[in-house]
C-alpha positions as CSV (number, residue, x, y, z in Angstrom):
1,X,-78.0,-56.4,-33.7
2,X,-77.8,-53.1,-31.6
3,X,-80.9,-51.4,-30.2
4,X,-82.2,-48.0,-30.6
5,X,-80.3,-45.1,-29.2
6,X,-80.2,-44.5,-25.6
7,X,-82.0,-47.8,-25.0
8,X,-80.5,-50.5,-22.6
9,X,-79.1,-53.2,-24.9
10,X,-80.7,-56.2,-25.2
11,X,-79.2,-59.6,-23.5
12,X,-78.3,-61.0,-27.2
13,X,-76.7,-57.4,-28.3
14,X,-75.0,-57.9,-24.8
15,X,-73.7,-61.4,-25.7
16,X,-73.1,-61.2,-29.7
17,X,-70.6,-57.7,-28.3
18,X,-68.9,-59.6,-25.7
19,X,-67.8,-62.6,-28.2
20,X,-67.6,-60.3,-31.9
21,X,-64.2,-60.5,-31.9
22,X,-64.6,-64.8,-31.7
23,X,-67.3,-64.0,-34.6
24,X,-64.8,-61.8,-37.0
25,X,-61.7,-64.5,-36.2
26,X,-64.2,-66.8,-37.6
27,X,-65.3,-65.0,-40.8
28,X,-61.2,-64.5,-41.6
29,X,-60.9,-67.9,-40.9
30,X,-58.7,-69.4,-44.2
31,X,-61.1,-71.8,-44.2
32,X,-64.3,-69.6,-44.9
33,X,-62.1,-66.7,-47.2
34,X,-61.8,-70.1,-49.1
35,X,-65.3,-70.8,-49.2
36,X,-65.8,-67.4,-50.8
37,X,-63.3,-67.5,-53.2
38,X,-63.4,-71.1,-54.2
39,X,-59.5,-71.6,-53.3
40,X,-61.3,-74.4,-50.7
41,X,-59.4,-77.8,-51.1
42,X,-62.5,-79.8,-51.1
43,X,-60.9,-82.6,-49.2
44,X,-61.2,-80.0,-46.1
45,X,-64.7,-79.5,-47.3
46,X,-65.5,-83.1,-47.4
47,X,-63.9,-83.1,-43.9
48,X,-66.4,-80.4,-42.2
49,X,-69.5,-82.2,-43.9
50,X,-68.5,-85.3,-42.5
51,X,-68.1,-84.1,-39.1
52,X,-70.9,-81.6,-39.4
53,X,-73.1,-84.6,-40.0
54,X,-71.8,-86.3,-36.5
55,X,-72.0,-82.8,-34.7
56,X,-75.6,-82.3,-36.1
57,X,-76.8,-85.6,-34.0
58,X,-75.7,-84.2,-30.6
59,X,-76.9,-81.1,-31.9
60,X,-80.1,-82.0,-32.0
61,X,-80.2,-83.7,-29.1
62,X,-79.2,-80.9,-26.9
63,X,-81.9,-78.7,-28.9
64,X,-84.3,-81.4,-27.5
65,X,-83.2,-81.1,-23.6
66,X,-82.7,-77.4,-23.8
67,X,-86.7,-77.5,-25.3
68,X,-87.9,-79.6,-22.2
69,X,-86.3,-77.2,-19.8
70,X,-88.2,-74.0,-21.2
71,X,-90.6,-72.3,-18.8
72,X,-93.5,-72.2,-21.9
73,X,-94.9,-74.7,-23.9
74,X,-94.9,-72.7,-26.9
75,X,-91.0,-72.4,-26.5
76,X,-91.0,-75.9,-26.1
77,X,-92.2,-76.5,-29.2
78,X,-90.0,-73.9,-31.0
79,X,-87.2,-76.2,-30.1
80,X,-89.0,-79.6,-31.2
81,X,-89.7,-77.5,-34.4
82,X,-86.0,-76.5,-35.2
83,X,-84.8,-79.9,-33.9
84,X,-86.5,-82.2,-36.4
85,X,-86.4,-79.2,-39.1
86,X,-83.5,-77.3,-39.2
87,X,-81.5,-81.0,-39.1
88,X,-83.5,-82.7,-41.6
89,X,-82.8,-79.1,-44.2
90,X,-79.4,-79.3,-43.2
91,X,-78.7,-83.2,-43.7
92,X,-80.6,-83.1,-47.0
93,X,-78.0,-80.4,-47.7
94,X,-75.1,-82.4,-46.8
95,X,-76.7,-85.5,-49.0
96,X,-76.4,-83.7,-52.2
97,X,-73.0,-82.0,-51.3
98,X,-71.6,-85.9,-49.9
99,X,-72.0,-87.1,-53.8
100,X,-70.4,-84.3,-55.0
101,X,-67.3,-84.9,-53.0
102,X,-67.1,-88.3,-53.5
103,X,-68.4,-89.7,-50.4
104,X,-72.0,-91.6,-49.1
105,X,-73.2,-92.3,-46.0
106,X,-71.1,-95.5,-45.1
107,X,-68.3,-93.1,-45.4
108,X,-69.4,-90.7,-43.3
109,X,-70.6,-93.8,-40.3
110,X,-66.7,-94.9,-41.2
111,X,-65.6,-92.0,-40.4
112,X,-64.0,-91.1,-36.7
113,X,-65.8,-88.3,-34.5
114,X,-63.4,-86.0,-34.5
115,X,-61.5,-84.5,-30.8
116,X,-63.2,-81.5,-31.7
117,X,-66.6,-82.5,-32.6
118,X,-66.2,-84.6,-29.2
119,X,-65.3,-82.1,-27.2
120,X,-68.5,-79.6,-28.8
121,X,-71.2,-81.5,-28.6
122,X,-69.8,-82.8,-25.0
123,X,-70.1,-79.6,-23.9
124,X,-73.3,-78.8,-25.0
125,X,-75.0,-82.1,-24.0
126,X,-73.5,-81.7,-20.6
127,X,-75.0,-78.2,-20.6
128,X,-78.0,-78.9,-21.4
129,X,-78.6,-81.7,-19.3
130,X,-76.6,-80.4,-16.3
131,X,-77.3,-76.3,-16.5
132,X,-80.4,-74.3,-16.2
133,X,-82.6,-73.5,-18.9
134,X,-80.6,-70.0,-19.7
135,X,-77.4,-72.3,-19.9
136,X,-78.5,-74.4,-22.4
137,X,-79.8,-71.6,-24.7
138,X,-76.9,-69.5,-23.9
139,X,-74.8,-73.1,-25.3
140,X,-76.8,-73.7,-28.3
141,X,-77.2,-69.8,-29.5
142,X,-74.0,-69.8,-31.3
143,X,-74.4,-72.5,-33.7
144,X,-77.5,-70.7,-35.0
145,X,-76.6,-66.8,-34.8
146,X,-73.0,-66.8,-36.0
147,X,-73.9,-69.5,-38.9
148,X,-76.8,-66.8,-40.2
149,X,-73.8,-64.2,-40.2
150,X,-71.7,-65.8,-42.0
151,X,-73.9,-66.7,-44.2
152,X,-75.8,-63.0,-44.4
153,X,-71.4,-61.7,-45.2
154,X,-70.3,-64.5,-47.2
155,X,-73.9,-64.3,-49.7
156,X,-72.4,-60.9,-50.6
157,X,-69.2,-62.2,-51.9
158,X,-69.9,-65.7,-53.5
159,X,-68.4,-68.1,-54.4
160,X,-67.1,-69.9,-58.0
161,X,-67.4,-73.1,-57.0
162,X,-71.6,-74.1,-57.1
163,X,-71.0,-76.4,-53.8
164,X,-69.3,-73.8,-51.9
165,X,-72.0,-71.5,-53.1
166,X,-75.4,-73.7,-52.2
167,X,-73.9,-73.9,-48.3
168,X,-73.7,-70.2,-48.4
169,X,-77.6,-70.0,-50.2
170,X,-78.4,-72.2,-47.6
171,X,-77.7,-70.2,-44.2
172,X,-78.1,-66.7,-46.2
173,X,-81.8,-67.9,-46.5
174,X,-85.0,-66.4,-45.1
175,X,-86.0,-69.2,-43.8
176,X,-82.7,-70.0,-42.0
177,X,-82.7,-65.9,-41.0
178,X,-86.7,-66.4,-39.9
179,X,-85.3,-69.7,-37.4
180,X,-82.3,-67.4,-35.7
181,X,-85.1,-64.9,-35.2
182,X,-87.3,-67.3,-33.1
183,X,-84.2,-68.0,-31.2
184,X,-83.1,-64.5,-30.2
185,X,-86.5,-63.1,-29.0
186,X,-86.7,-66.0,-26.2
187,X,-82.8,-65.1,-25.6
188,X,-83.9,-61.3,-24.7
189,X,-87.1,-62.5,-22.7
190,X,-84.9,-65.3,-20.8
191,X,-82.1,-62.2,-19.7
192,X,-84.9,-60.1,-18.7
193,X,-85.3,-62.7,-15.7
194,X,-81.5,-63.6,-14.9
195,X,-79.5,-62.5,-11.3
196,X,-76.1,-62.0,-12.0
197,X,-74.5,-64.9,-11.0
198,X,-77.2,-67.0,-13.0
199,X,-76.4,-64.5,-16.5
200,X,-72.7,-64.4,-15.8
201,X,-73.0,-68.1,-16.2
202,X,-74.9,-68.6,-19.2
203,X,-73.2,-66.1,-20.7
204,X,-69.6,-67.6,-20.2
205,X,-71.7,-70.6,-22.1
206,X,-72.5,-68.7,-25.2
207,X,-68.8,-67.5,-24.8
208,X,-67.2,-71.2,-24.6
209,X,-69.4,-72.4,-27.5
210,X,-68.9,-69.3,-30.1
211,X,-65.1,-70.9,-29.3
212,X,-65.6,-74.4,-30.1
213,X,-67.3,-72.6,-33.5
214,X,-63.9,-71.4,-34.4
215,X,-62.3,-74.7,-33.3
216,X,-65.0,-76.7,-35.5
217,X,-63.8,-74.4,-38.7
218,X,-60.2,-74.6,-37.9
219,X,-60.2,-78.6,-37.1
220,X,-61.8,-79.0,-40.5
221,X,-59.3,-77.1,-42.3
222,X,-56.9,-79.3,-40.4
223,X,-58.3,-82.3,-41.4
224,X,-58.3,-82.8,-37.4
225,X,-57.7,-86.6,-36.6
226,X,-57.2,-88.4,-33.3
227,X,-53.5,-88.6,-33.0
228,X,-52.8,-91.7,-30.8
């Protein structure tokens, strides 16, 4: 994630540096340490596929404002692309790991959003909509970059228990490695062109939203509920 010696760093090595210590909070995270080493309860599990499943619609819509702000076509399209495909590889994901924890879809529709889950995908539909171009990416960058981490340090360790281990398999891939790719070669082009004030801004985005990553973790472990 670093460039070469005695070359400036790139906007993304400048952004991924600035929030590493979010990113390594994350990856101690009980929750994920139990991922590895199956210790998991996989009610908490059941809990983050649930709300993964409600966070993945407003995903996908900010993927699809963020796209319509971007200054190419082809960059639009990149967006379409991981909008429809990313989500349809990720909720065919959570169909087979749903039956294997006891739940179906009218469990999941059943089933609250979350405060937290609220609050994310709030924040990144409001930034897409409301922000610049460089906002919005800056916003939706975490969910891909630290999710291929984790999965490039967890893939390493593995896990016992096969459910915990195909969600691992899954983000570890090379195709899900190949998507985060896409995604941080428009990030470095995009700061190449930012003032300050305009890259100060998006990058107290990517910031804010590599937060709400821990928060989505921790609220699952939690088993996060609306309290009144």
């Amino acid at each position: 994630m670093r460039s070469k010696p005695h070359e400036p760093l790139s906007w993304s090595s400048r952004l991924w540096a600035e929030s590493e210590q979010i990113y390594l909070a994350i990856l101690a995270h009980p929750f994920l340490t139990g991922l590895s080493d199956g210790s998991l309860d996989p009610a908490a599990f059941g809990h983050y596929v649930t709300q993964d499943v409600h966070y993945l619609r407003g995903y996908a819509r900010a993927l699809c404002v963020v796209g319509a702000k971007a200054p190419l076509h082809t960059d639009t399209a990149m967006f379409a692309r991981h909008a429809a495909g990313a989500v349809a590889v990720e909720l065919d994901l959570h169909a087979t790991l749903l039956a294997e924890l006891g739940l179906d879809s009218a469990a999941v529709a059943a089933t609250p959003v979350a405060p937290t889950t609220r609050a994310y995908t709030s924040y990144l539909l409001a930034t897409a909509y409301g922000g610049s171009f460089a906002d919005g990416l800056a916003a939706v960058l975490p969910c891909y970059w630290i999710y291929a981490e984790i999965g490039k340090a967890l893939v390493t360790r593995g896990s016992p228990d096969h459910r915990y281990q195909r969600w691992i398999d899954t983000y570890a891939g090379d195709e899900f490695r190949a998507v985060v790719t896409e995604v941080l070669a428009l990030t470095d082009r995009t700061g190449q062109g930012l003032g300050r004030d305009d890259e100060a801004r998006a990058r107290a985005h990517f910031a804010a939203t590599a937060r709400y990553e821990w928060m989505f973790w921790d609220a699952a472990w939690r088993r996060e509920s609306w309290q009144v």
